[in-house]
C-alpha positions as CSV (number, residue, x, y, z in Angstrom):
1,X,-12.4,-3.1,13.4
2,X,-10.7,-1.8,16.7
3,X,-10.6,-3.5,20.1
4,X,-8.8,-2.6,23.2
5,X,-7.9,-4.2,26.2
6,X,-6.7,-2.5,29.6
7,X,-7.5,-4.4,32.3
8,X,-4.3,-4.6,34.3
9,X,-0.7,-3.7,33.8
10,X,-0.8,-4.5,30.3
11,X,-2.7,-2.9,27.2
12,X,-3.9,-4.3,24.2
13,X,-5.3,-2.0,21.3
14,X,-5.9,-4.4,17.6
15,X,-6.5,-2.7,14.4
16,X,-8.3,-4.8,11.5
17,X,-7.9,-4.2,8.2
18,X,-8.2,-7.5,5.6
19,X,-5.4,-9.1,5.7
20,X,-3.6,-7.3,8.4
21,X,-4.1,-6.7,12.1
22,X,-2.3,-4.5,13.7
23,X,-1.4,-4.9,17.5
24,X,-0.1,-2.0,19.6
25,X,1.2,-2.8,23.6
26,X,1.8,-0.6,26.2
27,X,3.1,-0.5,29.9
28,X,4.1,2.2,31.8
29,X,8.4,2.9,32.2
30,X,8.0,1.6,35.8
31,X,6.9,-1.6,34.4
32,X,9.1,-2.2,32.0
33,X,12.4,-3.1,34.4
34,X,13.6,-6.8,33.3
35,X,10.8,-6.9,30.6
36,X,12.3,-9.5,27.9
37,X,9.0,-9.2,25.4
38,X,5.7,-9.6,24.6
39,X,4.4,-13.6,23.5
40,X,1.2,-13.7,20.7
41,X,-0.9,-16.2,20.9
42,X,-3.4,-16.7,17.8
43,X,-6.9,-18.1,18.0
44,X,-8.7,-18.9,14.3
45,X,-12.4,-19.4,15.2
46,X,-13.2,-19.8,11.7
47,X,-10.5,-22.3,11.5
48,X,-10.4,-24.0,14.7
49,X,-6.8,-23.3,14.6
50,X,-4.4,-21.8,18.3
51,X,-1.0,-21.0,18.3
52,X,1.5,-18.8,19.1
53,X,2.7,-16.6,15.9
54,X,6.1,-16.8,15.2
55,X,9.3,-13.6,14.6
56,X,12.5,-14.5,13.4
57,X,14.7,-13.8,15.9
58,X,15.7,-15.7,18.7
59,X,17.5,-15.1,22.0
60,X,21.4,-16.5,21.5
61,X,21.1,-18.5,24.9
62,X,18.0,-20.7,23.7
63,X,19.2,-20.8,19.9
64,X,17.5,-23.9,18.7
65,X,19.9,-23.9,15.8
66,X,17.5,-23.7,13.5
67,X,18.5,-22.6,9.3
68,X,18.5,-19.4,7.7
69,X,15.2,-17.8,7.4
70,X,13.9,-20.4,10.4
71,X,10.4,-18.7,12.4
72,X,11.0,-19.0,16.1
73,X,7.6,-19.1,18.4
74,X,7.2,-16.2,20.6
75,X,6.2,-18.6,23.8
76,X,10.0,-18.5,23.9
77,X,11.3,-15.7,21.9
78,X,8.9,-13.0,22.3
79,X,8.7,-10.0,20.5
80,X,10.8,-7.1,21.7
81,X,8.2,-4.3,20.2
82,X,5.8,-2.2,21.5
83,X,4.0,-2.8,18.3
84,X,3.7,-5.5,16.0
85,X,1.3,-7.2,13.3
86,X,0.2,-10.6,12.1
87,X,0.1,-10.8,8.5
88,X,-1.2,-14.0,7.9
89,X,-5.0,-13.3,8.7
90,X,-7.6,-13.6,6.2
91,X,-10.5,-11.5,5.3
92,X,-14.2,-11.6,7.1
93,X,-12.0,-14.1,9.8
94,X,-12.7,-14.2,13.7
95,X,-9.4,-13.9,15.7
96,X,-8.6,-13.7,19.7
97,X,-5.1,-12.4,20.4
98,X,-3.9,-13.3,23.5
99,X,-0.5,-10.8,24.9
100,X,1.3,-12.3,27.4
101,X,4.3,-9.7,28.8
102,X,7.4,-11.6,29.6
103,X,10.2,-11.1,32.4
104,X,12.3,-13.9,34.2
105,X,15.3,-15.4,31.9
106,X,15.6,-16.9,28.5
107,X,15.3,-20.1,29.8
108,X,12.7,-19.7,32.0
109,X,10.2,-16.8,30.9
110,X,7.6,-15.4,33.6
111,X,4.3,-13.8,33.0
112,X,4.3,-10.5,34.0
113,X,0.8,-8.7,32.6
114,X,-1.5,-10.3,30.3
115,X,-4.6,-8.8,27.6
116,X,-6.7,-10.4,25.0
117,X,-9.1,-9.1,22.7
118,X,-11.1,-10.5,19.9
119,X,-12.3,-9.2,16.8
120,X,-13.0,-9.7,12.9
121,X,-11.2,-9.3,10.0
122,X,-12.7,-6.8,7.3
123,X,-13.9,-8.4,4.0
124,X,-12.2,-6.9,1.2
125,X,-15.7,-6.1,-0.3
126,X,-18.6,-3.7,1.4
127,X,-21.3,-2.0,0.9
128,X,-19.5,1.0,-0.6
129,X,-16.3,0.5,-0.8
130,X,-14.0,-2.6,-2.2
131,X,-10.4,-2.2,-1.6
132,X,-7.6,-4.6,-3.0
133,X,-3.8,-4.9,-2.5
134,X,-1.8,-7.0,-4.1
135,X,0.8,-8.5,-2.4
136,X,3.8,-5.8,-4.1
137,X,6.8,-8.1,-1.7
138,X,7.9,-10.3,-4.5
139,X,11.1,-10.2,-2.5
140,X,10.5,-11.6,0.6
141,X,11.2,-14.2,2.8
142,X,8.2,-16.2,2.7
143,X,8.6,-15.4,-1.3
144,X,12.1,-17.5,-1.1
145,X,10.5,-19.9,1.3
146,X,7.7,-21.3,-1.2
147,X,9.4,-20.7,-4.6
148,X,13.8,-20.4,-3.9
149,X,15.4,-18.3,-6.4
150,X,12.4,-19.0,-9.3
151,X,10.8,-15.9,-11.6
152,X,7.3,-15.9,-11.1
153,X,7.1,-17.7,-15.1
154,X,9.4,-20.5,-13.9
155,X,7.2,-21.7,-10.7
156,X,4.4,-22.7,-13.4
157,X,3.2,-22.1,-16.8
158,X,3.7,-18.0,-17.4
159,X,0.2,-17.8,-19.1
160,X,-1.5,-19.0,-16.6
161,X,-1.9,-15.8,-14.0
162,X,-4.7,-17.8,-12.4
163,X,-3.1,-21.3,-11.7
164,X,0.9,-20.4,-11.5
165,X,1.1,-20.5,-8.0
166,X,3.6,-17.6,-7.8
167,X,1.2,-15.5,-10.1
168,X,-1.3,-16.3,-7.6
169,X,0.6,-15.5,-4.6
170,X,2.0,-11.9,-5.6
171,X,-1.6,-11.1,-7.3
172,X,-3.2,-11.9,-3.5
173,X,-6.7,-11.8,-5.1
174,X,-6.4,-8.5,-7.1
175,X,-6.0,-10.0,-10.2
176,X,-9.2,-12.5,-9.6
177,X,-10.9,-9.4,-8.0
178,X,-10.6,-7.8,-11.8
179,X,-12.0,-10.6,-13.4
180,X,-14.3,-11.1,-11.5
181,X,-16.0,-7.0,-11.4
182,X,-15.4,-7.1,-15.3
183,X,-17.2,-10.5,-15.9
184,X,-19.7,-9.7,-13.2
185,X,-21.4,-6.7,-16.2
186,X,-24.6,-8.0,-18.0
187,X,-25.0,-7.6,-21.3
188,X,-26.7,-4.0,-22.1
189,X,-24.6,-2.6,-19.4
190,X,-21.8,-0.3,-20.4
191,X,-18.1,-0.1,-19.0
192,X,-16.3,3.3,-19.7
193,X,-12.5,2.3,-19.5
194,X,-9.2,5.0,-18.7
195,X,-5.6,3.3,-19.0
196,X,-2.3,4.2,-18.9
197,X,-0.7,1.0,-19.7
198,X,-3.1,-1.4,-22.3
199,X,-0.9,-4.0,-23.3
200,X,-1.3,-7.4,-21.1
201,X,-3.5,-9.2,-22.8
202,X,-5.5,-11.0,-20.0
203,X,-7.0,-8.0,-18.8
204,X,-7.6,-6.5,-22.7
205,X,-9.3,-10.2,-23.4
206,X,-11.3,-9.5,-20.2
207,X,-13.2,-6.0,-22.2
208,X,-13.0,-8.3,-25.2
209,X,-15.7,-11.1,-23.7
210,X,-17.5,-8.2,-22.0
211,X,-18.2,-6.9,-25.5
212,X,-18.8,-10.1,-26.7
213,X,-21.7,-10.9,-24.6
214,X,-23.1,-7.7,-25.0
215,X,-21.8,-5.1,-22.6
216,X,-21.2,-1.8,-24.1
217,X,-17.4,-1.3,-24.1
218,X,-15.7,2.0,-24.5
219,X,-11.9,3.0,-24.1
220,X,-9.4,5.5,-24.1
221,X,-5.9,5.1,-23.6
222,X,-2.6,6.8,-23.9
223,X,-1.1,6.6,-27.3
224,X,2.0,8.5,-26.8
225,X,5.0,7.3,-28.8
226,X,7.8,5.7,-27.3
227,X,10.1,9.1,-27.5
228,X,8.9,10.1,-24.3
229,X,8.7,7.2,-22.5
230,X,5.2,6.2,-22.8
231,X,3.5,2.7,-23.8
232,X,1.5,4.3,-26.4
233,X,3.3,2.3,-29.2
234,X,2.6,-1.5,-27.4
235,X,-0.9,-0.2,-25.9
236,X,-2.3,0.2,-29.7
237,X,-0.9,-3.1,-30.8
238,X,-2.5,-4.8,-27.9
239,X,-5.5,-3.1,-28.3
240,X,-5.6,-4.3,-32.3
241,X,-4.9,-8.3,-31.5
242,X,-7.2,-8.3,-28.6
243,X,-10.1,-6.8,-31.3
244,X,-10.6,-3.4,-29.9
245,X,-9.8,-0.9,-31.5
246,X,-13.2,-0.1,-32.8
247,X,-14.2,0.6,-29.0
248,X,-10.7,2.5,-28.1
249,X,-9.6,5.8,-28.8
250,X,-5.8,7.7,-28.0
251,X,-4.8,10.3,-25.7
252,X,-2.2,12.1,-27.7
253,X,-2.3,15.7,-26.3
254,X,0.3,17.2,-25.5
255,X,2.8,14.7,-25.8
256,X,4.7,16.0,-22.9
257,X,2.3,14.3,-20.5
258,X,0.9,11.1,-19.8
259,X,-2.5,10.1,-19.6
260,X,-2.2,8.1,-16.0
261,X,-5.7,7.0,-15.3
262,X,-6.6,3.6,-14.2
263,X,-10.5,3.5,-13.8
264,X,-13.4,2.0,-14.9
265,X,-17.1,3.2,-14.5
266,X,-19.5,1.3,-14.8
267,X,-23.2,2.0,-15.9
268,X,-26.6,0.5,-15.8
269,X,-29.6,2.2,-17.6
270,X,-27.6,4.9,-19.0
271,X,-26.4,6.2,-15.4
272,X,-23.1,5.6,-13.7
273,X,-23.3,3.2,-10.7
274,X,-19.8,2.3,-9.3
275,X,-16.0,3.2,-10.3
276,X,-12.9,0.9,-10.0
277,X,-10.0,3.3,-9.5
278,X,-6.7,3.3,-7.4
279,X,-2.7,3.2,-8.7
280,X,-2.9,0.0,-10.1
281,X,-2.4,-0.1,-14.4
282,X,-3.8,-2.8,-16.2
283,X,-0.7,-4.7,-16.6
284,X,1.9,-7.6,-15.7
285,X,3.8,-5.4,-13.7
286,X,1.2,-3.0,-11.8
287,X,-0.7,-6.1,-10.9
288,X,1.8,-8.7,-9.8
289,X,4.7,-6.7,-9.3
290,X,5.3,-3.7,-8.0
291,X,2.8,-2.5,-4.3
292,X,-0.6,-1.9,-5.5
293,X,-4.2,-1.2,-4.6
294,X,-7.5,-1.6,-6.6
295,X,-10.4,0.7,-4.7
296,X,-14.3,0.5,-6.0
297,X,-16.3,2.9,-4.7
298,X,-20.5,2.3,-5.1
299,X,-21.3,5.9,-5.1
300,X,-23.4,7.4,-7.9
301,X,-22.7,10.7,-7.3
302,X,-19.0,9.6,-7.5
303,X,-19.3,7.2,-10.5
304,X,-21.3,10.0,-12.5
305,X,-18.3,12.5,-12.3
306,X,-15.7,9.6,-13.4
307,X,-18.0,9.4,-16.3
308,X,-18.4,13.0,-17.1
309,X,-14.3,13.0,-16.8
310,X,-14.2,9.9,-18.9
311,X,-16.5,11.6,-21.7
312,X,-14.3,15.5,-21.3
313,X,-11.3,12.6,-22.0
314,X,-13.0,10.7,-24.9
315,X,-12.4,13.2,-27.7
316,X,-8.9,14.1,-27.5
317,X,-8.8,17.4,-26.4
318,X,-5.9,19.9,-26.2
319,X,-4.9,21.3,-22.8
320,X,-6.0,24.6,-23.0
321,X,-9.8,23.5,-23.6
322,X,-9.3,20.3,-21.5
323,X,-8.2,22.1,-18.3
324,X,-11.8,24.3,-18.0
325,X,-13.6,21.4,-18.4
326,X,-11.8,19.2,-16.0
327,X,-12.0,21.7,-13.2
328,X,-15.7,22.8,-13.6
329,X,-16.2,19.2,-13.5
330,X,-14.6,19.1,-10.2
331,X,-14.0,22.0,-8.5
332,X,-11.4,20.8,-5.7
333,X,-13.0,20.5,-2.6
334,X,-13.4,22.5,0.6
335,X,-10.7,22.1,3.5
336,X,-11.6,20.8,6.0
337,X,-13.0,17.7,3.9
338,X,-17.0,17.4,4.6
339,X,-17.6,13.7,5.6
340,X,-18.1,11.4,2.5
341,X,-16.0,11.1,-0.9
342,X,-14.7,13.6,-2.2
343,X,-12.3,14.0,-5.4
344,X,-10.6,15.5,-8.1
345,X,-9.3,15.2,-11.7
346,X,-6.4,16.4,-13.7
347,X,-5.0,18.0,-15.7
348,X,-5.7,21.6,-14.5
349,X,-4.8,25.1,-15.2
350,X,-2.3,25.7,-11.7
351,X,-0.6,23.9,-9.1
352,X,-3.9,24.4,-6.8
353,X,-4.4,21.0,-6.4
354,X,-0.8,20.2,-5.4
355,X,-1.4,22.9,-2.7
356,X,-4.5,21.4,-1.7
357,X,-3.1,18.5,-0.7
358,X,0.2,19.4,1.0
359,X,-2.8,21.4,3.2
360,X,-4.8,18.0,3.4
361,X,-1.5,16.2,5.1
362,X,-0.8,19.8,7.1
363,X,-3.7,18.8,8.8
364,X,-3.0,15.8,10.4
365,X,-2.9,16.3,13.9
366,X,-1.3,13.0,15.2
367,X,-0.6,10.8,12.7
368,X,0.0,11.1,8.6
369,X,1.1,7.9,6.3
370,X,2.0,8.8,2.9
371,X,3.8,7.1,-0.1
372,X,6.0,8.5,-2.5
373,X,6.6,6.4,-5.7
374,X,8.7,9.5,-7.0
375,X,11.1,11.0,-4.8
376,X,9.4,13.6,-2.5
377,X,7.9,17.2,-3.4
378,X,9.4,20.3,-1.8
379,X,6.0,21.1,-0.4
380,X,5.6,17.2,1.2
381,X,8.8,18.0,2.6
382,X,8.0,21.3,4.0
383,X,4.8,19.2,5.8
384,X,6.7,16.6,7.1
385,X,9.6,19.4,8.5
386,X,6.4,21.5,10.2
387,X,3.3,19.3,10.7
388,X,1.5,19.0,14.5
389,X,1.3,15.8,13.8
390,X,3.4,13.8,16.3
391,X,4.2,10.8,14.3
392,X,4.8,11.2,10.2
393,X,5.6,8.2,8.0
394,X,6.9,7.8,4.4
395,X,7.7,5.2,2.1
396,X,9.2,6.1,-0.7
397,X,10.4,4.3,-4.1
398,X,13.7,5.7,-3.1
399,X,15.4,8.9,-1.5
400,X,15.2,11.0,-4.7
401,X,13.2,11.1,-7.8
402,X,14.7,9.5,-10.7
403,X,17.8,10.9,-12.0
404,X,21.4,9.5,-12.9
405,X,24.1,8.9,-9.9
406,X,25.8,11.8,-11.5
407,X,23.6,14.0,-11.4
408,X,24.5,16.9,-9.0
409,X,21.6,17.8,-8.1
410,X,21.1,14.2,-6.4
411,X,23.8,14.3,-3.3
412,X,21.3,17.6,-2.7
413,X,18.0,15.7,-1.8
414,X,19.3,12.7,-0.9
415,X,20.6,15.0,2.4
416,X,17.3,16.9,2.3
417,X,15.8,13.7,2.7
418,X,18.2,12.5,5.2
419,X,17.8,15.7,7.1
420,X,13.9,14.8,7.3
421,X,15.1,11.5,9.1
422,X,16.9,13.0,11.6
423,X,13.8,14.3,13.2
424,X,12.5,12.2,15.8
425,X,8.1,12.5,14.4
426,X,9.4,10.9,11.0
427,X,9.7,7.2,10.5
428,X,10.9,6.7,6.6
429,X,11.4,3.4,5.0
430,X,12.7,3.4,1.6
431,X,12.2,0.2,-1.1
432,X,15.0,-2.3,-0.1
433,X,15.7,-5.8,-0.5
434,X,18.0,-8.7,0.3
435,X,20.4,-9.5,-2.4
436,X,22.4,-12.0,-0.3
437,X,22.3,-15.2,1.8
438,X,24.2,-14.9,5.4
439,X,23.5,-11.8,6.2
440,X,22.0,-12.0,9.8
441,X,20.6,-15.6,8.9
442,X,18.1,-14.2,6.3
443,X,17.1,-16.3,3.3
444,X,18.7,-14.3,-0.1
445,X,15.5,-12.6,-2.0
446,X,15.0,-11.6,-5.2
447,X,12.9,-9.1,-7.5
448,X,10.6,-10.4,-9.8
449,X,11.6,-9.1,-13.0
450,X,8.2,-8.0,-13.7
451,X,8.6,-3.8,-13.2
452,X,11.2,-1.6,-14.4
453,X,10.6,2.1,-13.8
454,X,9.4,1.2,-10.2
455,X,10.5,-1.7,-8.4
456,X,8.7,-1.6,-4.4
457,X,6.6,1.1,-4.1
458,X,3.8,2.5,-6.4
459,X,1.0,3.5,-4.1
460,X,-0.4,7.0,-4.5
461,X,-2.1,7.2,-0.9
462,X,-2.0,9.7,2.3
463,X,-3.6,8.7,5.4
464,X,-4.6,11.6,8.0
465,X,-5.2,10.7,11.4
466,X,-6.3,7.5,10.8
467,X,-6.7,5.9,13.7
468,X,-8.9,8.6,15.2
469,X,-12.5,8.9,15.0
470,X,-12.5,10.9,12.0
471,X,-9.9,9.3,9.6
472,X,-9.2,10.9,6.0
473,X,-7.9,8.3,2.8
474,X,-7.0,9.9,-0.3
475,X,-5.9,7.4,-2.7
476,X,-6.4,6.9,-6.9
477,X,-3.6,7.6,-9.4
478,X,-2.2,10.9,-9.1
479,X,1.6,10.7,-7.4
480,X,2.0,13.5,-5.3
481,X,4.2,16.0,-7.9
482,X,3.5,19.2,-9.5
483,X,3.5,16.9,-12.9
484,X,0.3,15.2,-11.2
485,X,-1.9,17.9,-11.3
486,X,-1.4,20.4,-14.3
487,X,-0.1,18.0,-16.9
488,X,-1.2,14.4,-16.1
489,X,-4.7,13.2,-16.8
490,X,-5.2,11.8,-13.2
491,X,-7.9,11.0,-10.6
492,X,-8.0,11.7,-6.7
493,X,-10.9,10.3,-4.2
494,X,-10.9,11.5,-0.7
495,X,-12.5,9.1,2.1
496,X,-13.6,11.0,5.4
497,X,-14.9,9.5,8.3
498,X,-14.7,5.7,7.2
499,X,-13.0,3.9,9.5
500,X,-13.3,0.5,7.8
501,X,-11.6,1.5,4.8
502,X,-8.8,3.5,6.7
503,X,-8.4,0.0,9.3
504,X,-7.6,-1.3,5.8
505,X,-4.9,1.0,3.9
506,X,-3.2,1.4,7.5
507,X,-2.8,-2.2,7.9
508,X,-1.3,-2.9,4.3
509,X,0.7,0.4,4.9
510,X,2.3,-0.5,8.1
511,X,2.9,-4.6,6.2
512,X,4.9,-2.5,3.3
513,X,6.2,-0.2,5.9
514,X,8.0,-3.0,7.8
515,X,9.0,-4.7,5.2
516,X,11.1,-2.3,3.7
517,X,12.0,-0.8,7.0
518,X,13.8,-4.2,8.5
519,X,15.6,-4.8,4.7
520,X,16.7,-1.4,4.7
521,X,18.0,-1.6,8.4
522,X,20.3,-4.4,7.1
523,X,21.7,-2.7,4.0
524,X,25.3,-2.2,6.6
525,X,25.5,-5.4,7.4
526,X,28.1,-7.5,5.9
527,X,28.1,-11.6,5.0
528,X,29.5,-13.4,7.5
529,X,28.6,-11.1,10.4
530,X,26.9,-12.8,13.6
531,X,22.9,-12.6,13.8
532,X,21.3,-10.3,15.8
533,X,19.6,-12.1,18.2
534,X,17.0,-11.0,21.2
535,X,18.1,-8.8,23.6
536,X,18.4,-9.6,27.3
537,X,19.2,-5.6,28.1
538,X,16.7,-3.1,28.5
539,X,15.6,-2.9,25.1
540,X,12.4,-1.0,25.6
541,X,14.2,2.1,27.0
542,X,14.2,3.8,23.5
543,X,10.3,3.4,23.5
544,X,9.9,5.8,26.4
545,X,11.2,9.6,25.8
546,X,11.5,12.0,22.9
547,X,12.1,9.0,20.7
548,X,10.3,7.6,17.4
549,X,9.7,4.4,19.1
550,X,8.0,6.3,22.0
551,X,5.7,7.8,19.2
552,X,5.0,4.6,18.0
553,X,4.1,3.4,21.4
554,X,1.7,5.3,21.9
555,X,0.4,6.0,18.6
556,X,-0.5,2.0,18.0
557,X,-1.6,2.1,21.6
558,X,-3.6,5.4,22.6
C-alpha cells in the first residue's frame, strides 16, 4: 500500500510491504537552510500504541550518555535522511506516521513543515500470491540486544526450531509458514517436491506426516557426490532415516551441475493448484541463516507448468534430451512482459535466458533492485554501466564471485566492481558485519554459524520500476550467472503489474539494503575512535545535485 502527503512545505510518500514501511521526505533546496532533521512519530491502531520511533545516533550537544548500541528518540535526535524505514511493523497492521521537519538548535528543536499519512500493512498471505522472508540479519544489533554473543542452539534447546527463541526470531515466520502449507494438504492430495539441499530433518519429517496421513508424496532431489561440492551424499541419508526413499528419486546428470530447485506443487484432483518457490533450500541454513524468501503463487496455469517441469525432472534425464523438453515447456517469454506471471525453467540449450534477463533489468526506466549471491555477471555489469534507469541498486554476497585471495583474476573485478560504484545512479551495499565492540558505540555482532558457502545474501530477485504503476518482480532460484541457465535445473517467475507484491520485496530489499550498507560504511573505522554523532551542518546538501542521495530523494519521494 502507498500513501502520500503534500500539503505544505513538507512531503510524505509511505510504501507498505509486510514488515516494512518505507518512508520517503522531501522539501525543496530553499527549504532546507538550518534543517536539523525529520522526527517520526508512530501510531499502532491495532495496538493502541504512539510514539516516536527511535535511530541510533544522537546529536553530541544533547548526548544522554546512554551505552553502546542505546536507541535515541527522534523528538530529539531526528533523522538526518531524506528517506528512512520502520522495521518493526507487523503484517495486516494499521499505522499513522506523523513527519515533523526540524530547524532551531539541539536543545531547542522547532517545527518547520509537518505531513502524516495512514495506511495498512500487507498480510504476508493473499489471494494469489504469499511471500515470506526470513529475517537473513543474524548479525545485527537487535540480534546482540536480545541474545549477546549466544549461537542460535545456545539461546534454547537446538531441536526445537519452533520454541528456541533465536530459531524463532531469525526464521520471522518462514519456517512456521512451511509447516503450516505442508500440513495444511488433505489426505488424497499430492505434493510434487524439487530440492537442492534434503538433509534437515524437520522439514523431511514434515513430507514424512504428509505421507502418513495420506497425501501423495513425490520427490526428486540432487544426489550428486560430494566431489563437486554438492549435498547429494547427506541429502540420500536424510532422505533414508526420515523413510522416504520409496517416494524420492536423484538428479545425477551431468555431475557438473546442480539441481537448484526449491519448489513444491501442489495438486488436488489430479491438477496442479498452487506452487511454493523462491531461493530458499529446505535446510538449517537457507531457512534461518543466510537472507531468504519463500513465494507461493495460486495460479494454475503457473502450478501446471511447475508440474510438467517436475515430471520432465522425475526420470533422470541427460542434458541433451532434458534441454528440448524444458524449453518447449517454457518457451521464455516476450519482452516487454505481458501483465501476469510469467516464467522459465532451466537447464537450456544457450545462454538465451541470461540475455533475456540482462534485457528485463535494461528496461527499467527509473529504478532497478537486484541481488547478487555470486559476484556479478559481465552482462549485469554492462546494465548497471548503461541503464536509463536513474537510480540502480545491488546487494551482493561480496565484490567478486568466489575465488581464492590469490587469485589474479580477483584484484580485476573487485575494480570492475568498484568502478560501478563510482557512478553516481548506483547504490551498492555488499554483506558486512560488525566483528567488534567500540567502534562508533555499536554493540559487537556476530554470524550465526548456520551457512557456509554464503553468509548475508542469498536472494535471487530483480525489481524493475517498482514503485511505478507497472512494477515487474522476478524472483525463484536461478542466481543471475550463465551457470543458471544452461547447466542448473532452476526456476524463474516474473510478476508484472502487482504492486502489492512489489510494496513487499522493495521493503525487505531496502531493510537488507541498509543493513549491510551502514555495517559496510564502518568497515574504516577503528576501536577507540569517537561516534559519529548528528550533524548540526548542512547535511542535506548532498541530497540535492547530481548526487546518489539526490536520486534517492526523489526516487522514495516522487
Amino acid at each position: 500500500m502507498r500513501r502520500t502527503d503534500k500539503t505544505g512545505k513538507l512531503k510524505l510518500h509511505a510504501i507498505a510491504g509486510t514488515y516494512v514501511v518505507m518512508l520517503g521526505f522531501d522539501m525543496a533546496a530553499a527549504d532546507c537552510a538550518g534543517l536539523l532533521g525529520f522526527s517520526v512519530h508512530r501510531t499502532s491502531h491495532d495496538e493502541d500504541e504512539a510514539a516516536f520511533i527511535t535511530g541510533m545516533k544522537c546529536f553530541a550537544a544533547t548526548d544522554p550518555g546512554f551505552a553502546a548500541g542505546a536507541h535515541y528518540s527522534t523528538d530529539q535526535h531526528p533523522v538526518q535522511s531524506f528517506q528512512w524505514a520502520d522495521y518493526s511493523a507487523k503484517p495486516g497492521h494499521r499505522y499513522t506516521y506523523r513527519v515533523t521537519a526540524r530547524k532551531g538548535t539541539p536543545a531547542a528543536l522547532t517545527e518547520f513543515a509537518k505531513a502524516q499519512v495512514t495506511l495498512t500493512t500487507e498480510k504476508e498471505s493473499g489471494r494469489k500470491h504469499d511471500v515470506h522472508f526470513n529475517r537473513g540479519i543474524s548479525a545485527s544489533q537487535e540480534y546482540s540486544r536480545r541474545f549477546g554473543e549466544r549461537s542460535p542452539d545456545a539461546v534454547g534447546d537446538p531441536d526445537d526450531f519452533n520454541g528456541n527463541p533465536a530459531y524463532a526470531w531469525l526464521s520471522r515466520g518462514l519456517y512456521e509458514a512451511l509447516q503450516e502449507h505442508v500440513r495444511s494438504i488433505p489426505a488424497g492430495d499430492a505434493l510434487r517436491v524439487a530440492a537442492y539441499e534434503f538433509a534437515f530433518a524437520p522439514v523431511l519429517l514434515l513430507f514424512k506426516e504428509a505421507l502418513s496421513r495420506g497425501v501423495d508424496v513425490q520427490i526428486v532431489y540432487d544426489g550428486r557426490e560430494d566431489e563437486y561440492g554438492n549435498p547429494g551424499k547427506k541429502n540420500r541419508l536424510a532422505v533414508q532415516q526420515a523413510g522416504l526413499a520409496a517416494v524420492s528419486r536423484e538428479r545425477t546428470r551431468p555431475k557438473s551441475t546442480i539441481s537448484h530447485n526449491k519448489f513444491i506443487v501442489h495438486l488436488h484432483g489430479g491438477k496442479a493448484r498452487s506452487v511454493w518457490t523462491g531461493g530458499t533450500n529446505f535446510s538449517r541454513s537457507g531457512i534461518f541463516g543466510h537472507s531468504n524468501v519463500a513465494h507461493v503463487l495460486r495460479d494454475k496455469a503457473v502450478a501446471g507448468k511447475f508440474l510438467d517441469y517436475w515430471t520432465s525432472l522425475w526420470s533422470d534425464p541427460a542434458a541433451p534430451a532434458l534441454k528440448p523438453a524444458i524449453e518447449q515447456i517454457s518457451p521464455l517469454p516476450p519482452l516487454p512482459l505481458p501483465a501476469g506471471n510469467s516464467l522459465f525453467f532451466s537447464p537450456r540449450s544457450s545462454p538465451a535466458a541470461l540475455d533475456w534477463m540482462a534485457a528485463l533489468a535494461m528496461s527499467a526506466q527509473s529504478g532497478l533492485f537486484m541481488t547478487f549471491a555470486f559476484g556479478m555477471n559481465d552482462k549485469f555489469k554492462d546494465v548497471y554501466r548503461t541503464s536509463a534507469a536513474k537510480l540502480r541498486f545491488a546487494l551482493m554476497e561480496a565484490k567478486t564471485r568466489p575465488m581464492k585471495k590469490t587469485d589474479p583474476k580477483r584484484a580485476a573485478e573487485e575494480e570492475a566492481i568498484q568502478a560501478l560504484r563510482n557512478m553516481p545512479e548506483n547504490v551498492f551495499a555488499v554483506g558486512s558485519f560488525i566483528a567488534i565492540n567500540a567502534v562508533d558505540g555499536w554493540l559487537k555482532e556476530r554470524l550465526s554459524g548456520l551457512s557456509t558457502n554464503v553468509q548475508y545474501i542469498h536472494n535471487k530477485f530483480m525489481l524493475v520500476d517498482p514503485l511505478g504503476p507497472d512494477p515487474i518482480v522476478l524472483c525463484g532460484s536461478a542466481n543471475f550467472s550463465l551457470a543458471s541457465v544452461v547447466g542448473n535445473d532452476e526456476n524463474m517467475v516474473a510478476v508484472r503489474g502487482n504492486t502489492r507484491v512489489a510494496d513487499i520485496y522493495l521493503g525487505e530489499y531496502m531493510r537488507l539494503w541498509s543493513h549491510h550498507a551502514f555495517r559496510e560504511s564502518l568497515a574504516w573505522r577503528e576501536p577507540g575512535d569517537k561516534p559519529k554523532f548528528l550533524s548540526i551542518e548542512d547535511w542535506w546538501q548532498d541530497s540535492f545535485g547530481a548526487t546518489e542521495r539526490s536520486a534517492r530523494r526523489s526516487y522514495f519521494a516522487p
